[in-house]
N, C-alpha and C positions, 0 to 999 in steps of 0.2 A: 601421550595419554593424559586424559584430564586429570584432577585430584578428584573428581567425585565416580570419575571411572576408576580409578585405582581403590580405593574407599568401597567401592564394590567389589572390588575380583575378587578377594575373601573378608566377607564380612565376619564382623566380631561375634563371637559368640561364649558364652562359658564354658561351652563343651572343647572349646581350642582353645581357653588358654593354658598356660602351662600348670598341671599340678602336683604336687606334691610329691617327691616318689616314695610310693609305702614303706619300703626300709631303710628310710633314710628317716623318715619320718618315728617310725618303732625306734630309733636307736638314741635318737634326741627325746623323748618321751623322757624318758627319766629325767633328764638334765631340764625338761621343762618343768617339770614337778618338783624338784628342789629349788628350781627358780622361783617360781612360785608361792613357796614354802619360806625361800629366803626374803621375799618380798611383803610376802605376807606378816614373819613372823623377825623378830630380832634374828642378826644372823650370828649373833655370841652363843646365841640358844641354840641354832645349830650344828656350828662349832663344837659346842659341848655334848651335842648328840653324839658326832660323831667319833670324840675323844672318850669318852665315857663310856658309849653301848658298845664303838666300834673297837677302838683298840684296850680301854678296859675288861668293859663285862665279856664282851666277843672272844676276844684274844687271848688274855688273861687267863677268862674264865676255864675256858677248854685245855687251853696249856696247862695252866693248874692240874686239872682234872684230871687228864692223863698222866703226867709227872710225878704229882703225889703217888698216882698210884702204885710209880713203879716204885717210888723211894719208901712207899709203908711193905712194899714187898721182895726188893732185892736187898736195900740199903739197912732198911730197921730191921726185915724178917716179920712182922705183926698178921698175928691170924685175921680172916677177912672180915667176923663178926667186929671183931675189935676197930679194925680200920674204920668201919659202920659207923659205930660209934664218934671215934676221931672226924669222920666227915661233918657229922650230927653237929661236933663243937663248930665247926665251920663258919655254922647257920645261926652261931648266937647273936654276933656282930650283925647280921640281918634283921635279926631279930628285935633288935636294941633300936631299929630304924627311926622310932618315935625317939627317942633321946636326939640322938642325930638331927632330927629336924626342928625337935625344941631351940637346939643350940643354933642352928643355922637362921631360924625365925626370929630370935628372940634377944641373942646374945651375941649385940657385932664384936668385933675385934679392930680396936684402933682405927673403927667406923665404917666396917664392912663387914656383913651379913651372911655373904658367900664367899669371893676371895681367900679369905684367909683358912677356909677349911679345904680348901682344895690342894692348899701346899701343905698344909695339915697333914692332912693324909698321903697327899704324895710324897712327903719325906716319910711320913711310917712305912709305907709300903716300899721306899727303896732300902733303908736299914732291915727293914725284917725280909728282905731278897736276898740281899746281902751276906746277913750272919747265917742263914740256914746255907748259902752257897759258899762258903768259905771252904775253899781247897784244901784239901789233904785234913782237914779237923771232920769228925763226924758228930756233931750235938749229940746229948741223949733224947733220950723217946720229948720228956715231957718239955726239954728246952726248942725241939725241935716244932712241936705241936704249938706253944705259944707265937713261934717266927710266923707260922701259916695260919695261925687265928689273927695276927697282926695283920696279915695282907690282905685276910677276908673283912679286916674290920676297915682298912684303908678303901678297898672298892666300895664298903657299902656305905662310907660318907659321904662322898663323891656322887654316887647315887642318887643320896637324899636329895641333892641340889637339884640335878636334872630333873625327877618327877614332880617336885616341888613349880617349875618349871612346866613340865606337859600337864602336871593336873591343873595350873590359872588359865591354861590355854585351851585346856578343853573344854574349860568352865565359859570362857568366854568368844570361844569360836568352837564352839558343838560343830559346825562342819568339818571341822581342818581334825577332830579328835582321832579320827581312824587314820588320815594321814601320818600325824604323827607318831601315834602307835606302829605303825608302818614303817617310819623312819627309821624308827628304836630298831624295830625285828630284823629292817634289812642288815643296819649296821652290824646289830647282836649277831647273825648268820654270818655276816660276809667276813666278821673279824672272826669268827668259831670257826670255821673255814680255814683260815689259815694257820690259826691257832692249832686244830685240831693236825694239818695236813703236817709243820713241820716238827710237832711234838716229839714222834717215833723216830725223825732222823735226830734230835737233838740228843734225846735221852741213849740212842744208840751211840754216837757219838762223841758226847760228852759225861754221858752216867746222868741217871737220874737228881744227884744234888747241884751239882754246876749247873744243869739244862736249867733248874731254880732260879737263878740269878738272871737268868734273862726276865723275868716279871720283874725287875727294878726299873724296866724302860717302858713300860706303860704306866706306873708308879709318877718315872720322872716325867712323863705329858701333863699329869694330872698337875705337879708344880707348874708347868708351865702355863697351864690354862689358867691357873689362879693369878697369874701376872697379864692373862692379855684377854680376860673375861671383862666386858662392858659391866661396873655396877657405880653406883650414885654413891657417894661418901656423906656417910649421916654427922649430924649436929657434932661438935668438937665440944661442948657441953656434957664433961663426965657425969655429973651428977644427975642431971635430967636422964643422960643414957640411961645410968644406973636403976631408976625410979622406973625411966619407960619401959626395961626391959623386963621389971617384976610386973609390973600392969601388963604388958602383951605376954607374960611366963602364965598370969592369973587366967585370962581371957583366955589363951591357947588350949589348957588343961579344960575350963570351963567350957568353950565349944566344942572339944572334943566328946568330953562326960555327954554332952545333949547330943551328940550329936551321932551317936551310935546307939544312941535308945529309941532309932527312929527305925520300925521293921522296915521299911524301903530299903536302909544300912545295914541293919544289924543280920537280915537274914539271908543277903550275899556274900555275908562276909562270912556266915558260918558255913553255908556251901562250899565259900572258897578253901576254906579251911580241910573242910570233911574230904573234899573230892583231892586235896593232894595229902593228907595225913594216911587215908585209906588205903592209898596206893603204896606198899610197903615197899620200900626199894631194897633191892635185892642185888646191887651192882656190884657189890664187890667178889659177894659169891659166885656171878658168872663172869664178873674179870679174873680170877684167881681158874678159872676154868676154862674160859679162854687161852690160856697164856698158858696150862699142863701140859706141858706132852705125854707123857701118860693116859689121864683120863678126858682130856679136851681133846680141842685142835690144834692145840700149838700154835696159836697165830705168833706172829713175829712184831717187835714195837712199831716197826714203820706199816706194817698191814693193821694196827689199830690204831693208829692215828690216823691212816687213810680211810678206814669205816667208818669214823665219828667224823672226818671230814666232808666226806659224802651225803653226811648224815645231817653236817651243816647246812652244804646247798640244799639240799630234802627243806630245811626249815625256810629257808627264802621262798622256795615254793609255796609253802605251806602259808606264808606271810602273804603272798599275790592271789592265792585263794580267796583268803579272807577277803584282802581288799578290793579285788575286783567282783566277787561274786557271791561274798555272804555278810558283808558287813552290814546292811540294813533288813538282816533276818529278824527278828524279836530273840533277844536273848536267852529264853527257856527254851524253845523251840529248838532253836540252833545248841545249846549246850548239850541238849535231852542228845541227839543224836551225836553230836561230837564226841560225849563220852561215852556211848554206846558201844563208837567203834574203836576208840581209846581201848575198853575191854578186850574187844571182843582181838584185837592185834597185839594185846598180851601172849594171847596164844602161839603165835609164830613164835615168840623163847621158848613156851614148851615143847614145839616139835624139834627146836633146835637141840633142847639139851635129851632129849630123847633121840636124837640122832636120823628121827623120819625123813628129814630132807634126804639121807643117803638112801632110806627107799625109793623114794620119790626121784630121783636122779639128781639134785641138785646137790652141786658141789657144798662146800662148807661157806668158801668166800663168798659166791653169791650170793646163797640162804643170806647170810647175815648182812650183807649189802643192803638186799632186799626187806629186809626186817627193820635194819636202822632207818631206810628213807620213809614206810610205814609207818613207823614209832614215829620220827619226827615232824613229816605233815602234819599226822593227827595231835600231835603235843601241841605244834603249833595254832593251830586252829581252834584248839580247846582252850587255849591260853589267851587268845587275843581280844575277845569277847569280854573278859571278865577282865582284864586289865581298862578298855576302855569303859565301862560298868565301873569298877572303884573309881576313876578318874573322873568321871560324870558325878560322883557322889560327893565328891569332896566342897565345904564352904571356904566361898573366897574370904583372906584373909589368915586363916587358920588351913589353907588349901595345901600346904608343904609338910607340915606337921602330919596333918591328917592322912593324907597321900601314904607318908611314913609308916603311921598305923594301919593302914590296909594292908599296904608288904609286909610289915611282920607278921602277918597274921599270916599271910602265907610263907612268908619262913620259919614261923612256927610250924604250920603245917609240914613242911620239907625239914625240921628240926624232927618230929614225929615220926614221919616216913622214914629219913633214917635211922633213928634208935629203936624202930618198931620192926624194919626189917633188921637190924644187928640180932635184939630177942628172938626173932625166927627163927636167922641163921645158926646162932646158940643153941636154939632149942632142937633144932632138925639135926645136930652135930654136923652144919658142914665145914669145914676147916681149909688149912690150904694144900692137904692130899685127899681128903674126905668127900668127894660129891655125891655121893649116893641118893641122899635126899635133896638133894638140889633141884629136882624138877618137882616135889613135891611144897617146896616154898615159893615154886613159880607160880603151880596151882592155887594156892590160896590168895596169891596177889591180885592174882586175876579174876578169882571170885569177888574180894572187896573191890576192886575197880567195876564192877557190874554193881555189885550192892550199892555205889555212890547214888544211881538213878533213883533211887529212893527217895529222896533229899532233892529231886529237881525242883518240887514247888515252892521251895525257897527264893529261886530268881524270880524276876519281875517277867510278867508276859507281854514286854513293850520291847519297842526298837530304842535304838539312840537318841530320836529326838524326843520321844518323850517321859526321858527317865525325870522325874521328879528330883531335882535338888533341895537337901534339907535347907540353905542356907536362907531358904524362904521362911522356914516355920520357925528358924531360932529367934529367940528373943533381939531386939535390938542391938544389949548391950555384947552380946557374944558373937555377932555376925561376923567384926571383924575387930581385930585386937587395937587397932590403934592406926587412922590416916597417914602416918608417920611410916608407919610398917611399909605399905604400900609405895610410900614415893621414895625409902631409899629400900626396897628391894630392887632386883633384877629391872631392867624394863625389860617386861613380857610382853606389851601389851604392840598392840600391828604397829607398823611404822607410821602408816597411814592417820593414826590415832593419835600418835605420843603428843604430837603438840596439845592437844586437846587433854591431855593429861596433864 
């Protein structure tokens, strides 16, 4: 047979050649997106995402979470308004975030701007693991609350870096901005995940103060990152340092002052504020009644770390929402309803502690299954929006700093929420045999998470791409503190680019 007979017996076509197979294809997806991601962006940055959001904020976070709770209530005995409170101090070191980012922007160390605060904090954070875990000693109240204001202050340094980080990148790849945020959620879930999942076998296990000491090992990552983070080593000229870093300390404070007097800024920041201070938390009152036998359900530590673990994946979801299918909504639009239903799924805790799921036929464990994955989609969803919103607002230059002062704003907020629901609970007498009024402080929570929508015309009625950065309207001299700043921070900027920097 010829070659032009054979070249015919099946001709080529697109419909035959070989493609793709679809689950093989979905399962590489991710690993092309972080490809992507690492090609696009520094991969020290991503690195740090995923040391940071993953086994810090994620891991940490939830492990904290849970542990403390058991140690303010088997270990110290502390009523639950009180504990309120103690969370409340948690969130000052969040709070403080502008400091943090003053120091990291402004003030290197031995010529490095980031490095040296990441071991910084990673040795605070493995010491104050440490001394609250210390075998067979039991601290008192108030030595015990500094150990765990020391670990919250260690994670929120660390922090600062990486937002400092996502907000240059947002500013200068507005496409890639929801990705990133994306990056952050999935990490922040997939480490809360596990976080969450072996909390209740730890603290069963080991008691609630030993289970402590395992937070020294996402403590010591964060040293480690500060040794194998890419950053440029500035001038060996003390005196110049010294000088330059009043002149970008002057300019940092000054772009700041202008830079939140700008209502595009100043009135999502108060939204942000209002819509998490209003929502008065209430958790420790329905942890202390969770874990009654008597007047709760008696769950057991390993079935509440399995709820919040559940409750984690719930927030991955909640992350792929967003970015597949709401991220380029206009941000009032989408808020107005996301807190809507935010509200309106407070209400599943009041039928809980009212007990209607047993009318309803629904067990205890599922009701509350079923409530945590609710809560957390829509937490997340509500949250993702306005994280890439402050991160779009931030001027380069003064973009870490700033960044910084956006989250405290909402850790003030969440500073609020809890001291606001501690007075609740105070005031409704609920205690840790007392729940009588406990469904009555759910009720009004859930009232002010409706009364937030008030306050919606404060966001902007635009999408992503066209949020207005002030960095346009600042004057010259405050745009950015000093060329210097720029070329020994981080390299942020695409790989594709750096030379060109």
């Amino acid at each position: 047979m010829s070659n032009f007979e054979t070249q015919n017996l099946i001709p080529y076509s697109p419909a035959t050649s070989k493609q793709p197979n679809t689950i093989t294809s979905f399962i590489l997806q991710p690993f092309q997106w972080l490809k992507m991601l690492s090609t696009q962006l520094n991969p020290s940055f991503i690195l740090g995402i995923f040391l940071v959001y993953g086994l810090g904020q994620g891991f940490s976070g939830s492990f904290f979470k849970v542990v403390t709770d058991y140690y303010w209530k088997d270990v110290q005995k502390i009523q639950p308004s009180k504990v309120q409170v103690f969370i409340g101090l948690y969130s000052i070191p969040w709070v403080m975030k502008p400091v943090w980012g003053i120091m990291t922007d402004v003030f290197p160390i031995m010529g490095y701007r980031r490095r040296p605060y990441f071991i910084v904090a990673g040795f605070v954070g493995v010491v104050a693991a440490a001394l609250v875990a210390e075998g067979g000693v039991k601290l008192g109240v108030a030595a015990a609350l500094w150990c765990l204001i020391a670990l919250a202050a260690g994670m929120a340094m660390v922090d600062v870096t990486i937002d400092a980080c996502i907000a240059r990148n947002s500013i200068e790849l507005k496409e890639l901005a929801p990705d990133m945020q994306s990056l952050c959620g999935v990490c922040s879930s997939a480490g809360a995940l596990v976080g969450y999942a072996t909390s209740g076998f730890f603290v069963d296990h080991l008691g609630p103060q030993l289970a402590l000491g395992i937070l020294a090992i996402p403590a010591a990552s964060q040293i480690l990152l500060g040794f194998v983070i890419y950053e440029k080593k500035a001038s060996d000229d003390l005196s110049a340092k010294k000088k330059q870093a009043l002149f970008n300390l002057g300019g940092a404070l000054k772009g700041m002052y202008e830079t939140i007097q700008f209502p595009q800024v100043w009135k999502p920041s108060l939204y942000m504020y209002l819509s998490i201070a209003l929502s008065f938390s209430t958790h420790e009152g329905q942890f202390y009644w969770y874990t009654d036998p008597k007047a709760g359900p008696a769950f057991s530590q390993e079935l509440v770390g399995m709820v919040h673990a559940i409750g984690a994946l719930a927030s991955i979801v909640g992350v792929l929402i967003y970015h597949k299918l709401l991220k380029d909504y206009p941000f009032r639009k989408l808020l107005f309803f996301a807190q809507l239903v935010y509200g309106l799924s407070g209400f599943l805790d009041l039928m809980f502690i009212l007990r209607l799921n047993l009318v309803l036929g629904l067990p205890d464990y599922l009701f509350v299954v079923m409530e945590e994955c609710v809560s957390r989609v829509v937490s997340r969803v509500r949250w993702m929006p306005m994280i890439v919103l402050s991160a779009s607002l931030c001027p380069i230059g003064i973009e870490g700093t700033f960044f910084a002062l956006l989250m405290s704003i909402d850790s003030f907020g969440s500073l609020s929420s809890k001291w606001g629901g501690a007075v609740i609970l105070h005031v409704f007498h609920v205690t840790r045999t007392d729940f009588g009024n406990l469904w009555l402080v759910i009720l009004i929570r859930n009232l002010l998470r409706l009364a937030t929508l008030g306050f919606i015309f404060l966001l902007p009625n635009t999408t992503r791409f066209d949020v207005q950065n002030p960095n346009d309207s600042l004057q010259p001299e405050s745009k950015s503190t000093d060329l210097e700043t720029t070329r020994d921070s981080l390299q942020l900027v695409p790989l594709k680019d750096r030379h060109e920097v």
